[in-house]
C-alpha positions as CSV (number, residue, x, y, z in Angstrom):
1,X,-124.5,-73.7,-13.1
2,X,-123.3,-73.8,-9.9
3,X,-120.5,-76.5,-10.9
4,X,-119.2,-74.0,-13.2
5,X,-119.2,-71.2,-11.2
6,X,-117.0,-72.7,-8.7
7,X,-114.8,-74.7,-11.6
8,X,-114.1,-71.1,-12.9
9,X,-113.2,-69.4,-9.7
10,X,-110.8,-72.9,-9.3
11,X,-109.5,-72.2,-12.1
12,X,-108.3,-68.6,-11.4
13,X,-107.2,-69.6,-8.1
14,X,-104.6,-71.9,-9.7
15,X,-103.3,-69.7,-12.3
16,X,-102.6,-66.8,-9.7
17,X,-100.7,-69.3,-7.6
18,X,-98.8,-71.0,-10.3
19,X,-97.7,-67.3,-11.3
20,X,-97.0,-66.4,-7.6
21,X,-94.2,-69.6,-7.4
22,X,-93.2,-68.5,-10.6
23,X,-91.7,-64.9,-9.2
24,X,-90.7,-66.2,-6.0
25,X,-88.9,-68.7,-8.4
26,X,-87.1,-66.3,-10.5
27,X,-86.0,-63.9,-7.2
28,X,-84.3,-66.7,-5.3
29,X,-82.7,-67.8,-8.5
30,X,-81.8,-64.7,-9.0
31,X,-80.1,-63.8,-6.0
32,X,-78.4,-67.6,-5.5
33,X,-77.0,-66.9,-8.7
34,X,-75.0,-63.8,-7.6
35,X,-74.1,-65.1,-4.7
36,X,-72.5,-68.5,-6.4
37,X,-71.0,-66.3,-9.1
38,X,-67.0,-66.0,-8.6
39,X,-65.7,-62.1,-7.8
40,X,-63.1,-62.4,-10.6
41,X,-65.7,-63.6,-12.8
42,X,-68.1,-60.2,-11.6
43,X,-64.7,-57.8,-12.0
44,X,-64.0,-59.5,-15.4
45,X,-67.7,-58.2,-16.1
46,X,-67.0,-54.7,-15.0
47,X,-63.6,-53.9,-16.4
48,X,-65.0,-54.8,-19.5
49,X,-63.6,-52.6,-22.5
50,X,-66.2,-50.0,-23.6
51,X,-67.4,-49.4,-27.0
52,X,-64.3,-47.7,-29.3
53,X,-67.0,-44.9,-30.0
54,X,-67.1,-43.2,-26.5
55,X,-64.6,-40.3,-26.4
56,X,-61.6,-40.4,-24.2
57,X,-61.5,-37.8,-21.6
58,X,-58.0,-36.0,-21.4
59,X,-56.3,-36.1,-17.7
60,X,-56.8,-32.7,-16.4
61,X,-53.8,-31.3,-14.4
62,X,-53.1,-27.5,-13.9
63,X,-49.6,-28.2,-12.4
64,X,-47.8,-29.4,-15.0
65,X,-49.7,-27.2,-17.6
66,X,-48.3,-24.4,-15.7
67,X,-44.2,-25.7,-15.2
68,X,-44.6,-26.5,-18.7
69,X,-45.6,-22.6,-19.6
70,X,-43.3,-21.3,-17.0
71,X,-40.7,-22.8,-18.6
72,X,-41.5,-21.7,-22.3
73,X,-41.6,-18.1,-21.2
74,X,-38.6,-18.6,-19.1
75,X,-36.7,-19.4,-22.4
76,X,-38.4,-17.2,-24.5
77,X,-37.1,-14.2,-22.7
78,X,-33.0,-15.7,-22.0
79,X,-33.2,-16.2,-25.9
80,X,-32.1,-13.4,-28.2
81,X,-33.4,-14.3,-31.3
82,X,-35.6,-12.9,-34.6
83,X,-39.0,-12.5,-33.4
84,X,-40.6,-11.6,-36.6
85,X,-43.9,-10.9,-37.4
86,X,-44.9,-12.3,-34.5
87,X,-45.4,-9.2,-32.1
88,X,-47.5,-10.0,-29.2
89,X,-48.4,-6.5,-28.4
90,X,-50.6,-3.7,-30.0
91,X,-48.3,-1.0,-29.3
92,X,-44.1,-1.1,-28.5
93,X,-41.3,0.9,-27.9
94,X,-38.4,0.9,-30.7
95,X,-34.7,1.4,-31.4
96,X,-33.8,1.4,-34.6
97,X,-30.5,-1.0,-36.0
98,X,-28.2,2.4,-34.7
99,X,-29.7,2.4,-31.7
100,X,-31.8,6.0,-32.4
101,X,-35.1,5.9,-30.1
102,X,-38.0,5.8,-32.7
103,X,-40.5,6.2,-29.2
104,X,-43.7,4.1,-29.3
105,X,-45.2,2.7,-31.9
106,X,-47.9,0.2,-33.1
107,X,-47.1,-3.3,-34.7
108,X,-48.3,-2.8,-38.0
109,X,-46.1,0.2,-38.7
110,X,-42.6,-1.8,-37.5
111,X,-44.0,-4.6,-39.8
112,X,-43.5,-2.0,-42.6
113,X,-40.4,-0.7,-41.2
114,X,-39.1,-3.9,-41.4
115,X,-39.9,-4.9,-44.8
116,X,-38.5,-1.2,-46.2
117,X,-35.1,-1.8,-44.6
118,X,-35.1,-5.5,-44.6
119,X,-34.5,-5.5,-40.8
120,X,-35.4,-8.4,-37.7
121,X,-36.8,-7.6,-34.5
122,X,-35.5,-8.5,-31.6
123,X,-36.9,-8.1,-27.8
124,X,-34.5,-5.8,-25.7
125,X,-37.0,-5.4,-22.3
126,X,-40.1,-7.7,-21.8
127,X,-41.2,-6.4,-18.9
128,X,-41.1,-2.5,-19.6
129,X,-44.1,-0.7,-20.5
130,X,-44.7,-1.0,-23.5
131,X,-42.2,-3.8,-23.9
132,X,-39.5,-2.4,-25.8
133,X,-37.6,-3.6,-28.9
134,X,-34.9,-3.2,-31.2
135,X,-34.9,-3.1,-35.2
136,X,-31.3,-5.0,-36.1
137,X,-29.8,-7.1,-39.1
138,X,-29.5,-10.6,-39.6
139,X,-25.4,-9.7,-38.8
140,X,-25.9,-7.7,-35.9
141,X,-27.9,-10.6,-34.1
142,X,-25.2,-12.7,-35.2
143,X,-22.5,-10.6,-33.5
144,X,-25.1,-9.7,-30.2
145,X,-25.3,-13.9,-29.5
146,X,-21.4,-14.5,-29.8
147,X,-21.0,-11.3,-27.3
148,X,-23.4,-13.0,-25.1
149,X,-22.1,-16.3,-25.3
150,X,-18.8,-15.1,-24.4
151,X,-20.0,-12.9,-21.5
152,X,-21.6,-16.0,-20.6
153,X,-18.6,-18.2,-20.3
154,X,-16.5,-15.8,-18.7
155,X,-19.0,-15.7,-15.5
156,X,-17.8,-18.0,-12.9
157,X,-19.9,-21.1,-12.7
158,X,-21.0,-21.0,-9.2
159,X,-20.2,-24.7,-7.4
160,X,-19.2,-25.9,-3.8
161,X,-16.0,-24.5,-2.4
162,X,-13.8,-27.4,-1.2
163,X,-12.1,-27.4,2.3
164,X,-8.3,-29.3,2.7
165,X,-7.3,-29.8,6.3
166,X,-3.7,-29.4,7.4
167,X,-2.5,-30.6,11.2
168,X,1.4,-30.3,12.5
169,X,2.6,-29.4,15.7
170,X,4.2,-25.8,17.1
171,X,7.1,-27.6,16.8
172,X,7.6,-27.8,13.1
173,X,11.1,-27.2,11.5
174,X,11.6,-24.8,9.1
175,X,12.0,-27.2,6.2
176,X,9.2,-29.0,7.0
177,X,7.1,-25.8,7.4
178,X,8.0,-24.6,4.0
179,X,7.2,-27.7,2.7
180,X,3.6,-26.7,4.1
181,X,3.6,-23.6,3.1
182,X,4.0,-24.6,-0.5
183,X,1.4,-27.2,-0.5
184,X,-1.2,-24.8,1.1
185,X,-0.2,-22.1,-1.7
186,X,-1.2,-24.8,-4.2
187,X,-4.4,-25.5,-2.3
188,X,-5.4,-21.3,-2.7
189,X,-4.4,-21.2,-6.1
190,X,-7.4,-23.8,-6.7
191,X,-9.7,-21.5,-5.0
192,X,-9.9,-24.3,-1.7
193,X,-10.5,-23.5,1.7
194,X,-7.6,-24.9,3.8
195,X,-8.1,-25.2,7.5
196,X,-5.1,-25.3,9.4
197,X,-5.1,-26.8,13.2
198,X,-1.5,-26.4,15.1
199,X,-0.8,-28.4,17.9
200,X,1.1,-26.5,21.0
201,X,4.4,-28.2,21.6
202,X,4.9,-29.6,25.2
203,X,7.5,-27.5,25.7
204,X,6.8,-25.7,28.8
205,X,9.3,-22.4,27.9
206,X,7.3,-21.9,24.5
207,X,5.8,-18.1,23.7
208,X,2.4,-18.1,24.2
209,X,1.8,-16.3,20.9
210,X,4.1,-18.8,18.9
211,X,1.1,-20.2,17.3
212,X,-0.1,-16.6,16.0
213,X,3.6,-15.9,14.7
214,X,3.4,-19.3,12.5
215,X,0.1,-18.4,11.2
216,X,1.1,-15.1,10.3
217,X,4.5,-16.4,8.9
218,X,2.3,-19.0,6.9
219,X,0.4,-15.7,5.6
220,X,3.0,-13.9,4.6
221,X,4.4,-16.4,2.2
222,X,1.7,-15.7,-0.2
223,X,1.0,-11.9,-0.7
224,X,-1.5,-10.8,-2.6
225,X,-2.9,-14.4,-3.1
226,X,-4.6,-15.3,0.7
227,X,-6.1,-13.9,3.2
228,X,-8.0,-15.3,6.7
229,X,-11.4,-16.4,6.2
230,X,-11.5,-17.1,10.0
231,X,-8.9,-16.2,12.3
232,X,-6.9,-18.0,14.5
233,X,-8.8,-19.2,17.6
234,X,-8.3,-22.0,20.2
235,X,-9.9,-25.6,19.8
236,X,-9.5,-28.8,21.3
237,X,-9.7,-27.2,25.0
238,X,-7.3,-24.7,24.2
239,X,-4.4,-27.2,23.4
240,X,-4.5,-26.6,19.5
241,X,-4.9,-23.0,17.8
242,X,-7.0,-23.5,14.2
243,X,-7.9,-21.1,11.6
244,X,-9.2,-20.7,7.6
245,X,-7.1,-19.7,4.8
246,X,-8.9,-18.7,1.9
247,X,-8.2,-16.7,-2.0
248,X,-8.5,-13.0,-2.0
249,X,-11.9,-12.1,-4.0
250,X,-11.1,-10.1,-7.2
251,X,-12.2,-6.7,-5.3
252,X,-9.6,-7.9,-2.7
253,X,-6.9,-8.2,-5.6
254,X,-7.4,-5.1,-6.9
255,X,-7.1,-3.5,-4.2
256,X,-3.9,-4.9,-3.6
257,X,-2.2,-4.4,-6.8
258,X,-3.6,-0.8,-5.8
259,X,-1.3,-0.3,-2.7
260,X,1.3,-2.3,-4.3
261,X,1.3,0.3,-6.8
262,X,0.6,3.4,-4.2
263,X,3.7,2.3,-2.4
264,X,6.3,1.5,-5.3
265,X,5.5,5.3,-6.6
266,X,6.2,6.4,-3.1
267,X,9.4,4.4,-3.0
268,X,10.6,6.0,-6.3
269,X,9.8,9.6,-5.7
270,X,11.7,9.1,-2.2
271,X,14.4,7.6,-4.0
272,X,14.4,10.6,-7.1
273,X,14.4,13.2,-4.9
274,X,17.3,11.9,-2.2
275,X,19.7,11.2,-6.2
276,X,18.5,15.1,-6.3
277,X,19.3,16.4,-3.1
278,X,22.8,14.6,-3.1
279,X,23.9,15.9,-6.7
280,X,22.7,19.8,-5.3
281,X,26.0,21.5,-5.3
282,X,24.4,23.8,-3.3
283,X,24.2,21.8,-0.1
């Protein structure tokens, strides 16, 4: 009895160690296996492609979801087009196709306005309150986007102004200086800047103010055309004398062709009324 009593606790002895090795076994495999296993092979493992029945999440980005409706609206309200039965707002200010204020008024009712007459809607004022629109026909929108257009291209595009650079001495001769003043005149007409820089001679019994003369000569040669965007001033250590010609704005013009006008009137009243006094007998 005692035999198998101690054969039985043996026996249990050796399974629990053969078990023990076995899990120490299966650890150190375990781990010598991840360390021996190449990193490509591991990243390989991870970028694996996941199952084609997981959703794909959409990139979330508020900047260019925003640019994107700035935009839209930006062009929405520069076009002048039909907008149809697509009114926004509840309520809305209307002009009728002759222009008659019709006040406020909700967007059902313009709906039937515009099915009775057979009239589009167009937005005149998005950012009144209400927003306000006008009742017009498919020809009057016609006629409204060619107006536009037109306005449109007769605005100056707005672009860099060009500067040409002109350098001669005080002692120019008068052909020569002509010759400049001709190829500055060209140089306005385009709309350019010209900077003009004019050496003093070394003349020692030159004027002083012969420098502001030329300039002022150069000026007068094109009335009504130029004008100084900087005035003459002294450069280079006071050995040259530079200033900046530029074209008369159209304000500028206009008030030109003003006086121009002022003073030819003048000249022929003067001119009437000397013809009268002469033929007075009387005198």
């Amino acid at each position: 009895m005692v035999f198998y009593g101690m054969a039985a606790v043996l026996k249990r002895l050796i399974l629990q160690t053969v078990k023990s090795e076995n899990n120490c076994i299966r650890r150190c495999f375990g781990e010598h296996l991840m360390q021996k296993t190449d990193p490509a092979q591991l990243s390989l493992i991870a970028s694996a492609p996941r199952p084609s029945y997981l959703p794909h999440a959409k990139a979330f980005s508020t900047a260019e979801d925003t640019q994107a409706e700035r935009k839209k609206t930006k062009k929405n309200e520069t076009s002048f087009s039909n907008v149809g039965r697509k009114i926004k707002e509840r309520i809305i200010h209307v002009l009728d196709e002759k222009g008659n204020d019709l006040g406020n008024m909700h967007r059902a009712e313009v709906i039937r306005l515009m099915d009775e007459r057979d009239l589009r809607l167009v937005q005149r004022d998005a950012h009144a309150e209400p927003p306000e629109y006008q009742l017009m026909t498919g020809l009057q929108i016609h006629k409204e986007r060619l107006r536009l257009r037109e306005m449109e291209k007769a605005q100056p595009k707005a672009g860099p102004i060009l500067t040409k650079e002109l350098t001669f001495s005080s002692n120019i001769g008068q052909h020569d200086l002509d010759t400049k003043n001709k190829q500055i005149q060209q140089w306005i007409e385009k709309k350019y800047q010209v900077q003009i820089t004019i050496k003093k001679g070394k003349n020692a019994d030159e004027p002083e103010n012969k420098t502001e003369e030329l300039f002022n000569q150069i000026l007068q040669t094109m009335p009504g055309i130029a004008t100084f965007k900087s005035k003459p001033q002294a450069v280079k250590g006071g050995k040259a004398v530079m200033c900046v010609l530029r074209h008369l704005s159209k304000k500028e013009e206009n008030t030109y062709k003003e006086s121009q006008g002022t003073q030819k009137r003048d000249t022929l009243h003067k001119e009437s009324r000397s013809e009268k006094e002469s033929n007075d007998p009387h005198q």
